[in-house]
C-alpha positions as CSV (number, residue, x, y, z in Angstrom):
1,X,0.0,0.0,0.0
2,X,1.4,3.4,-1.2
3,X,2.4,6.3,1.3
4,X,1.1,9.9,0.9
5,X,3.2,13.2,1.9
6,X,1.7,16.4,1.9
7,X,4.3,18.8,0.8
8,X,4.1,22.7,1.4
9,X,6.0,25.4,-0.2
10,X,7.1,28.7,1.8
11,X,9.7,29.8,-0.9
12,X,13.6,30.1,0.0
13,X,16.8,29.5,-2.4
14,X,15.4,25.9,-3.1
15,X,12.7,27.6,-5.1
16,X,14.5,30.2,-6.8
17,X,16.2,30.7,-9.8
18,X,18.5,34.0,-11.2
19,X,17.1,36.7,-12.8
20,X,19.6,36.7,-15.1
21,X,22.5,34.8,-15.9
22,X,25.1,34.9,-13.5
23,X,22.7,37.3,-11.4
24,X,21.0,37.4,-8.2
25,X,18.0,34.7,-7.6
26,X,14.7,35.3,-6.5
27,X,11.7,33.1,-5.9
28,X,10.4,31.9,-9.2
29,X,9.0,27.7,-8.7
30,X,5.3,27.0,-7.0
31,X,5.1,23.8,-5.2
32,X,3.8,21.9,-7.8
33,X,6.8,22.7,-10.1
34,X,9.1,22.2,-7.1
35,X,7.6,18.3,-6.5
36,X,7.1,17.7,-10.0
37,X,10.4,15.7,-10.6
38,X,9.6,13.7,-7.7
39,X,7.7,11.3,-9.2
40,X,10.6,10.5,-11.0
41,X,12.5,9.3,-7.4
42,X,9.4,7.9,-5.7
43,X,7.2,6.4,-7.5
44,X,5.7,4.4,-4.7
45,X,4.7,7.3,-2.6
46,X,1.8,9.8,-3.1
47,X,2.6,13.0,-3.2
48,X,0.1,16.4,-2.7
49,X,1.8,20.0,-3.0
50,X,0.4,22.8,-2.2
51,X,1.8,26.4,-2.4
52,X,1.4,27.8,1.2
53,X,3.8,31.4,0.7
54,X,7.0,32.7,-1.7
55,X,9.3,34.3,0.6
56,X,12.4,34.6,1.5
57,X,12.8,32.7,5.0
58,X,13.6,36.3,6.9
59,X,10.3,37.7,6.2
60,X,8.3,34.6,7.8
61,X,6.5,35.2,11.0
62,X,5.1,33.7,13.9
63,X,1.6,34.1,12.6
64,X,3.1,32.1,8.9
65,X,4.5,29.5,11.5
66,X,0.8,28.7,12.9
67,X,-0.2,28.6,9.0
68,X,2.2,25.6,8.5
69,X,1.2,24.2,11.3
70,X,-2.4,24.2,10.7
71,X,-1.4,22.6,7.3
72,X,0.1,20.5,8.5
73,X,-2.1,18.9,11.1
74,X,-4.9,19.4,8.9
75,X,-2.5,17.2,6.0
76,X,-2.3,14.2,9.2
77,X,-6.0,14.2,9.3
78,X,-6.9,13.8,5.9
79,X,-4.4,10.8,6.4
80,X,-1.3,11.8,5.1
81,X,1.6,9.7,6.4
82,X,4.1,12.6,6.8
83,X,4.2,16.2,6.1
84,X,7.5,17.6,4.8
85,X,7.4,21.8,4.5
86,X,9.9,23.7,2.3
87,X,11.4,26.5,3.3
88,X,14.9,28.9,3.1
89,X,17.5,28.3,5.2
90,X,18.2,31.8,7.1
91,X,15.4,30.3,9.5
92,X,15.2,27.2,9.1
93,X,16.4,26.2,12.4
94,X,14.1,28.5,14.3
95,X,10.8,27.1,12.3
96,X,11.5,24.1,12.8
97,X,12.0,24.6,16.4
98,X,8.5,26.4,16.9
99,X,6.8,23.5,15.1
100,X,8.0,21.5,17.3
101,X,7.4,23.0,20.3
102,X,3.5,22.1,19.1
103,X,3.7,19.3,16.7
104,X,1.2,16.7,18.6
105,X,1.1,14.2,16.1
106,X,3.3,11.1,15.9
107,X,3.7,11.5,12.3
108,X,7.2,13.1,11.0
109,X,7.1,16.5,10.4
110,X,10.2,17.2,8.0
111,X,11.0,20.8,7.1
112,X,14.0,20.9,4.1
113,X,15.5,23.6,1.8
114,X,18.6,23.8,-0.1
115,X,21.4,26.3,-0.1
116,X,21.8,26.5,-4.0
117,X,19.1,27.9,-6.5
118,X,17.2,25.8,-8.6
119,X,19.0,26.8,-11.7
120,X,22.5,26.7,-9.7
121,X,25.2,23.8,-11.9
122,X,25.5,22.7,-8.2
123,X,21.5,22.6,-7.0
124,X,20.7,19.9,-4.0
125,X,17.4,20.9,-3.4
126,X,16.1,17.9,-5.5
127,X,18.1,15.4,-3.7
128,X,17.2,17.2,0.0
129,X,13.4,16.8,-1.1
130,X,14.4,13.3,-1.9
131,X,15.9,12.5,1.2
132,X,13.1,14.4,3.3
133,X,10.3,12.5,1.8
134,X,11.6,9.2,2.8
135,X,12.4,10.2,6.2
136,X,8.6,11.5,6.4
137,X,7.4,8.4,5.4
138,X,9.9,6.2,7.4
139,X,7.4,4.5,10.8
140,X,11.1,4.4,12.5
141,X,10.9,8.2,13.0
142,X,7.1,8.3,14.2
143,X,7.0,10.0,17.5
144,X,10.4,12.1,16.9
145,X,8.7,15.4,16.5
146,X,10.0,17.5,13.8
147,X,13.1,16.7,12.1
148,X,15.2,18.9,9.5
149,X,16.6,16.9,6.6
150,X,19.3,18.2,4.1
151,X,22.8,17.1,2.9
152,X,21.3,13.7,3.5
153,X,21.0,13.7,7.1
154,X,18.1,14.2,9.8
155,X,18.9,16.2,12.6
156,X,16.2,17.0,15.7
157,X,14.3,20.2,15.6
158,X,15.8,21.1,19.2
159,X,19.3,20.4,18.1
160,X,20.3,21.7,14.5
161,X,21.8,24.7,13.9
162,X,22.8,26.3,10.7
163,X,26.5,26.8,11.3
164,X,27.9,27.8,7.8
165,X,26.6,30.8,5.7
166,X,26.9,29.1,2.6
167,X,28.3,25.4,2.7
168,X,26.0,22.4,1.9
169,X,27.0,20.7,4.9
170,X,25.5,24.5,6.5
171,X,23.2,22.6,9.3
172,X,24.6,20.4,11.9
173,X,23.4,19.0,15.4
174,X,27.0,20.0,16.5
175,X,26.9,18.4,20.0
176,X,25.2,14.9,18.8
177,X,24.8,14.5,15.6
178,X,22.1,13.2,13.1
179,X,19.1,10.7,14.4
180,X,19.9,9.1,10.9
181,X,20.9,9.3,7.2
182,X,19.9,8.9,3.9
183,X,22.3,5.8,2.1
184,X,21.5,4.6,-1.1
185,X,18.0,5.7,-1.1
186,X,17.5,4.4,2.4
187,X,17.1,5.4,5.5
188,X,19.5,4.7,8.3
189,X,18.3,5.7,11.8
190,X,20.7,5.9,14.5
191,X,18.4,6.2,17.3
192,X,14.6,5.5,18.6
193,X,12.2,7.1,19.5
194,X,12.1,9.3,23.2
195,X,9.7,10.5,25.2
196,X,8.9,14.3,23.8
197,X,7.8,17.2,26.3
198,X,4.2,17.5,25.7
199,X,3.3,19.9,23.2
200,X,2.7,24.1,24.1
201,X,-0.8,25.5,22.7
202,X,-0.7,27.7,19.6
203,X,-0.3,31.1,21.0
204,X,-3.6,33.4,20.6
205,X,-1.4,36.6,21.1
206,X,2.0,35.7,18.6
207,X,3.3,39.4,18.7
208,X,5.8,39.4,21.8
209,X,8.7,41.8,22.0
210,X,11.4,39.1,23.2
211,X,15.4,40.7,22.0
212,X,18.4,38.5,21.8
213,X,21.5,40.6,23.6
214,X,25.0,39.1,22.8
215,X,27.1,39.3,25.7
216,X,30.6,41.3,24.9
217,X,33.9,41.6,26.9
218,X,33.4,44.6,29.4
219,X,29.6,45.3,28.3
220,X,28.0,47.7,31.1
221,X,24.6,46.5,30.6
222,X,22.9,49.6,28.8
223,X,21.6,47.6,26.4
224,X,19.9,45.5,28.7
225,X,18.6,48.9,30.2
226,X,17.3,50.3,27.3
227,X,15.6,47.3,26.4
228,X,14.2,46.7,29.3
229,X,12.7,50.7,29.2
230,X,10.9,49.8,26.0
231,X,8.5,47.4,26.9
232,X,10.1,44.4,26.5
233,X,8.2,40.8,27.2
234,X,11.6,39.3,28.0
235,X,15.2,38.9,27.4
236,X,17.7,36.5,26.5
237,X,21.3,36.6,26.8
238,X,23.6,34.6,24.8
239,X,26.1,34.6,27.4
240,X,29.9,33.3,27.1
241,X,31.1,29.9,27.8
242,X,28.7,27.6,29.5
243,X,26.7,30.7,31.0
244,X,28.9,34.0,32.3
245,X,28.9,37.3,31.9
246,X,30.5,40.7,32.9
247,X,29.6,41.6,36.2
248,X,27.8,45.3,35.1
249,X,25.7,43.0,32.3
250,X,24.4,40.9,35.6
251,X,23.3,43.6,37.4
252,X,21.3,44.6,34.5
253,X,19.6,41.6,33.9
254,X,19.0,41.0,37.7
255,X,17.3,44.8,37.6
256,X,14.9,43.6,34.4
257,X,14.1,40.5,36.7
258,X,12.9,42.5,39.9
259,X,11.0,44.2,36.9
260,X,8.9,41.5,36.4
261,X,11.0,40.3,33.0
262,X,12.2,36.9,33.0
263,X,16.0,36.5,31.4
264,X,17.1,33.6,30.3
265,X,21.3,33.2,29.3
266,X,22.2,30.6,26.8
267,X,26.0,29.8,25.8
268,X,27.2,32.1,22.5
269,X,29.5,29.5,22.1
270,X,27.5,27.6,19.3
271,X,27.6,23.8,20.9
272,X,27.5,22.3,24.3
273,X,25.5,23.2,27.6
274,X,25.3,26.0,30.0
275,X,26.4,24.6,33.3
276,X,24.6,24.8,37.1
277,X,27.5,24.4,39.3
278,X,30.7,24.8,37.6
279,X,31.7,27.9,38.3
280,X,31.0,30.3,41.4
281,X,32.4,34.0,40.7
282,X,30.6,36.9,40.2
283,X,29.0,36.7,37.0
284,X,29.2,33.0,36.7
285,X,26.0,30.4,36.0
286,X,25.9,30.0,39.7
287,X,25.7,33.9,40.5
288,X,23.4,34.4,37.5
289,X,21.3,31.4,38.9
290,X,21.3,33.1,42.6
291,X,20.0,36.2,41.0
292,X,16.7,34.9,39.3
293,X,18.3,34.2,35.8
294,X,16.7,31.1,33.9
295,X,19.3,28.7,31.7
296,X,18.8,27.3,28.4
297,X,20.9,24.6,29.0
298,X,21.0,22.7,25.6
299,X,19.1,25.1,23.5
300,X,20.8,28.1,21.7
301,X,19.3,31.7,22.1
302,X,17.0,31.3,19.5
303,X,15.6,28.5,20.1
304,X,15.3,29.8,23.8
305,X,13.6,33.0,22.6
306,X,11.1,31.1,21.0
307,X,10.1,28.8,23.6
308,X,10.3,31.3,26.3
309,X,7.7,33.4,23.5
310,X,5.1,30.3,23.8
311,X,5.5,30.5,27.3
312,X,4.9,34.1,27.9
313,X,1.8,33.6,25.3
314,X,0.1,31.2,27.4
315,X,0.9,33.2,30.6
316,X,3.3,31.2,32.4
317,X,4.7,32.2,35.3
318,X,8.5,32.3,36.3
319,X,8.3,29.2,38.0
320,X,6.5,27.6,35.4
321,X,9.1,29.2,33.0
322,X,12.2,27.7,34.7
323,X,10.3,24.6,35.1
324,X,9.6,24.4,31.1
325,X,13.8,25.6,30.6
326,X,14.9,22.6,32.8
327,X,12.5,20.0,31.0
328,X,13.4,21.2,27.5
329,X,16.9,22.2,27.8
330,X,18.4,19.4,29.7
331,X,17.6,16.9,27.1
């Protein structure tokens, strides 16, 4: 019995071709020209496009995030097998994420791009499409949440990063690793299935102020207060190492939290954790801890900013916050 995968288009570099030759590229392929050549690779699965937006991944929004969603959960009820969404890049990592945060279906929810145009000598978004359609099809990966297939791997929602600007090998789990690859039009999955966090609600109120402040050698924390002057929902600091910063940026974040605005630090460095009891100087995890701070543990600043935006959304409180932090970010 044949498997069907509903397929939606956003737009991105996978769909775009130059507008003249040698010249920059632009969205130019609908869904059903992007899917077209599939039937070609995959005979034996059913395939349904549908154009959901053309845009370049930085102009998506929260609100075009609960559009794909509602896709696709609407695609698993009308008994599609998988759902694989295509997308640009630039984002990639952060949609993902936020799907995942409410994906409640066991079915794989793949999202895929390509970092070459469709008319490049060198295009892989065929072969990622390819490779993302099996995976959304593949029963192995039921109950994994969303996953984020290109260069012929399948890396979890909460983990991938894009780590290279322009590099086909741009998105890596850097920490763990893929759950599995695509071999010789197979599917090889490294791990099974684990028990996911249950899913947030879709947020009724999507607009939330929530910046992302770097942390910078001798940084006095102005930043922090003149965020914190302008209404801000929350912050979160991409601190150094495994969670430190200056000693002027802590006080600032400890005044926005006897504000009533949580802060949550994550580690700039790209890969590992921030720690809980490493380190005990000022300005350290265990200081910022002390002082009302919330770690990301695992999860970059992005990804932290978007949980911690569901969270605010539903009205969490800090507890509740922390609580969600420690069961997400501590894998």
């Amino acid at each position: 019995m044949s498997k069907t995968v509903a397929i939606g288009t956003t737009g991105g570099t996978i769909s775009m071709s130059a507008v003249s030759v040698l010249g920059p590229v632009n969205v130019s392929l609908e869904g059903h020209q992007l899917v077209a050549p599939l039937a070609q690779w995959l005979p034996d699965i059913n395939i349904k496009a549908t154009t959901l937006l053309q845009l370049g991944s930085p102009q998506l929004t929260v609100n075009n995030v609960i559009e794909i969603f509602n896709f696709a959960h609407e695609a698993i009820a009308l008994g599609a097998d998988g759902v694989v969404i295509v997308q640009g890049t630039d984002t990639l990592e952060e949609v993902a994420y936020l799907l995942d945060l409410l994906w409640d279906r066991e079915q794989p929810l793949v999202i895929t791009g390509a970092m070459r145009a469709s008319d490049d000598a060198g295009a892989e978004g065929l072969g990622n499409l390819v490779a993302a359609t099996r995976v959304a099809v593949d029963s192995r990966l039921s109950g994994m949440g969303v996953l984020a297939v290109l260069n012929d791997e399948a890396h979890l929602a909460s983990l991938v990063r894009k780590v290279d600007a322009n590099a086909l090998s741009a998105f890596k789990s850097v920490s763990w690793g893929p759950v599995a690859k695509v071999v010789e039009g197979s599917v090889a999955v490294a791990y099974s299935p684990f028990t996911r966090p249950s899913p947030l609600p879709v947020p009724d109120t999507p607009k939330l102020r929530i910046p992302i402040i770097m942390a910078g050698l001798d940084d006095d924390g102005d930043t922090i207060r003149a965020a914190t002057s302008n209404g801000v929902n929350g912050l979160i600091l991409s601190a150094m190492g495994s969670g430190h910063l200056p000693i002027d940026l802590a006080d600032a974040a400890e005044e926005a939290i006897k504000a009533g605005i949580p802060v949550v630090f994550s580690s700039r460095t790209g890969g590992g954790t921030t720690t809980r009891n490493s380190y005990a100087y000022p300005g350290s995890e265990v200081d910022l801890l002390n002082r009302g701070l919330i770690g990301a543990g695992w999860l970059d600043e992005r990804k932290s900013r978007l949980l911690l935006h569901l969270l605010l959304a539903k009205g969490s409180t800090m507890d509740e916050i922390e609580s969600e932090f420690a069961k997400r970010g501590r894998l």
